[in-house]
C-alpha positions, 0 to 999 in steps of 0.5 A, a space after each residue: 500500500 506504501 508503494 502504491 500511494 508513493 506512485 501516485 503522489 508522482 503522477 501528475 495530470 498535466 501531460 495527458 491533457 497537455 496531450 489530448 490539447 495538441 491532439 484537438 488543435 492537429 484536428 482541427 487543422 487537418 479538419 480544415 486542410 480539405 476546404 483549403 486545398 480545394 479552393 486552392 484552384 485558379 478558378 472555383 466551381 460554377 454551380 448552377 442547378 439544373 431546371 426544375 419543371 415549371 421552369 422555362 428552361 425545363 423542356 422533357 422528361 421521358 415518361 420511361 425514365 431514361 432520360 431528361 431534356 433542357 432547353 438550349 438556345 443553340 438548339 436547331 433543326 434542319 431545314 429540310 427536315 430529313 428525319 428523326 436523326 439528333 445529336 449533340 457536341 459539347 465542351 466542358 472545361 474543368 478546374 484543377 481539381 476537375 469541377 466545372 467552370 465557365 473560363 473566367 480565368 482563361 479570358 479571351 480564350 476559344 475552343 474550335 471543334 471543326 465539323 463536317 458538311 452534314 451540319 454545315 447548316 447550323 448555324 452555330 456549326 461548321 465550325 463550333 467555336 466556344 468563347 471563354 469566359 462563357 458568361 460574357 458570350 452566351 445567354 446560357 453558358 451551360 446548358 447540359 448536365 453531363 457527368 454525374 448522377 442523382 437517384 432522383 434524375 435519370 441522367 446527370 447530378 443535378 448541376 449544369 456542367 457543359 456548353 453544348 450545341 445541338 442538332 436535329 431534323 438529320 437522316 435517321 442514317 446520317 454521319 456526324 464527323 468532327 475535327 479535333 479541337 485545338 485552345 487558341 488564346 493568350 490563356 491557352 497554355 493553362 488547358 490540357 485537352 484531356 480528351 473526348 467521351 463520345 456516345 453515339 446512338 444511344 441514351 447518354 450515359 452521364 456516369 462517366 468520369 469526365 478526368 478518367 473516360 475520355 479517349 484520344 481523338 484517333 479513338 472516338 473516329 472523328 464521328 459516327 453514323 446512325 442506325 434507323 432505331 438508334 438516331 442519336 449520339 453525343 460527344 464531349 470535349 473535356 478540357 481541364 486548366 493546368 496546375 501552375 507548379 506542377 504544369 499537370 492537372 491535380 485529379 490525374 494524381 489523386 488516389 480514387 475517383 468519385 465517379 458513381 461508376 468509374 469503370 462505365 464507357 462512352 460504349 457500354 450501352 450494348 441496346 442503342 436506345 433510340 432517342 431521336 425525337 425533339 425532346 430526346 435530345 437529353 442533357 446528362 450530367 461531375 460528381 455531387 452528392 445525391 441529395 444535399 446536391 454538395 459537390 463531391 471532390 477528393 481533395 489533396 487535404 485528405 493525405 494532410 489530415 492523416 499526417 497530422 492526426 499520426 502525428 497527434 497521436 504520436 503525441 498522445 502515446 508519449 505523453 501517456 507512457 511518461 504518465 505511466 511510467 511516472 505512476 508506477 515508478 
């Protein structure tokens, strides 16, 4: 007993809570390291949610649930209409951390995507050129949601992500043929074409990952043509700003994607859907979360967190030996 009370006259509390201190202040700041890393972009998100029905931007929704439309402006049909055939080309253009954005940090910047005579007529075509930042050149900067998904919609997130033009009235037989894109600007050095994502006749598939899906232009064939029952397609151009320091785009080197479905192509529907019709020209949509309708991106701050929480914890097993052994002593 004379041992024992002379072991803990010894101990003293100030080291374990001196600990259990430094612990809540590194969690605090690896709990902050996310936000901040995130944000560490040359340009944040541009969210915007997608129309609603009742709004004037709304304009279908298949009754089957396989897909969902929105009004765009740059939307038009052949004259002469030649058949049920529709397509789409869009661009989307990614911060470093691979979220939307309108281009306001890569002013006076264009895209050009050259396409071939069967849309010559489009009056928006031949070729499709795209003007950043996109506020300042459209009424309707994005008008497609792309990538994405939400369990309430049939395709997209629920947050517009893409500037597209579209097309309609072609032959259900027709060919769409596109060039390859090319950034002209004084910013243009800032973007990394990462490639395209085509889904040519078929209902757009929007769990695509707009860093990790896209293909080369060789890949995609420069166009498709249509089949009588499935008389749609679409292709997007992914565009992604450039880190300063490390002259790459961030998401190539984070650990996992937050893609829905990571492993899904721009060639996995096997049943070629016809969506032809005018209010089958569906809109498909980067990564928020189902419900809040927050943005779901992996941040650098995750692997700082986890330091610093080692490092905390390093800290309270230290100080506690030093309690233990001052006790028994």
């Amino acid at each position: 007993m004379t041992m024992f009370f002379r072991g803990t006259s010894r101990f003293s509390p100030v080291p374990f809570w001196v600990a259990l201190l430094v612990v809540a202040i590194l969690l605090l700041i690896g709990g902050t390291a996310g936000p901040i890393a995130a944000t560490n972009v040359s340009e944040t998100a541009y969210v915007e949610p997608v129309p609603e029905p009742g709004d004037q931007y709304f304009e279908a929704q298949d009754p089957d649930g396989e897909w969902i439309s929105y009004v765009n402006p740059r939307d038009e049909y052949r004259s002469p209409y030649l058949g049920n055939g529709s397509a789409k080309i869009c661009v989307t253009l990614l911060n470093e951390v691979g979220e939307p954005i309108i281009g306001e940090s890569v002013p006076n910047t264009t895209v050009t995507v050259p396409t071939g005579e069967s849309i010559g007529w489009h009056s928006s075509a031949d070729p499709i050129t795209v003007q950043y930042p996109l506020t300042q050149h459209y009424d309707r900067p994005l008008d497609a949601d792309q990538f994405g998904t939400n369990p309430e919609l049939p395709q997209g997130d629920g947050y517009l992500d893409s500037h597209c033009v579209e097309f309609h009235g072609l032959s259900s037989n027709e060919t769409i043929e596109f060039g390859e894109a090319s950034i002209d600007g004084p910013s243009a050095h800032k973007i990394e074409l990462v490639g395209y994502i085509e889904q040519s006749r078929q209902t757009w598939d929007s769990t695509v990952d707009p860093t990790v899906d896209p293909v080369s232009y060789e890949e995609t064939g420069g166009g498709w043509s249509f089949t009588p029952q499935a008389s749609h397609g679409q292709v997007v151009v992914v565009l992604q700003l450039v880190d300063k320091e490390s002259g790459t785009d961030q998401s190539a080197e984070l650990p996992e994607q937050t893609s829905d479905d990571t492993e899904s192509s721009a060639e996995d529907d096997p049943t070629g859907s016809d969506t032809s019709t005018h209010s089958a020209d569906d809109e498909a949509g980067v990564n928020h979360d189902a419900g809040t309708g927050d943005r779901e991106f992996v941040s650098s701050g995750v692997a700082d967190r986890l330091v610093l929480l080692g490092a905390g914890l390093l800290a309270m097993v230290g100080s506690l030996a030093v309690v233990w052994h001052s006790r028994f002593r």
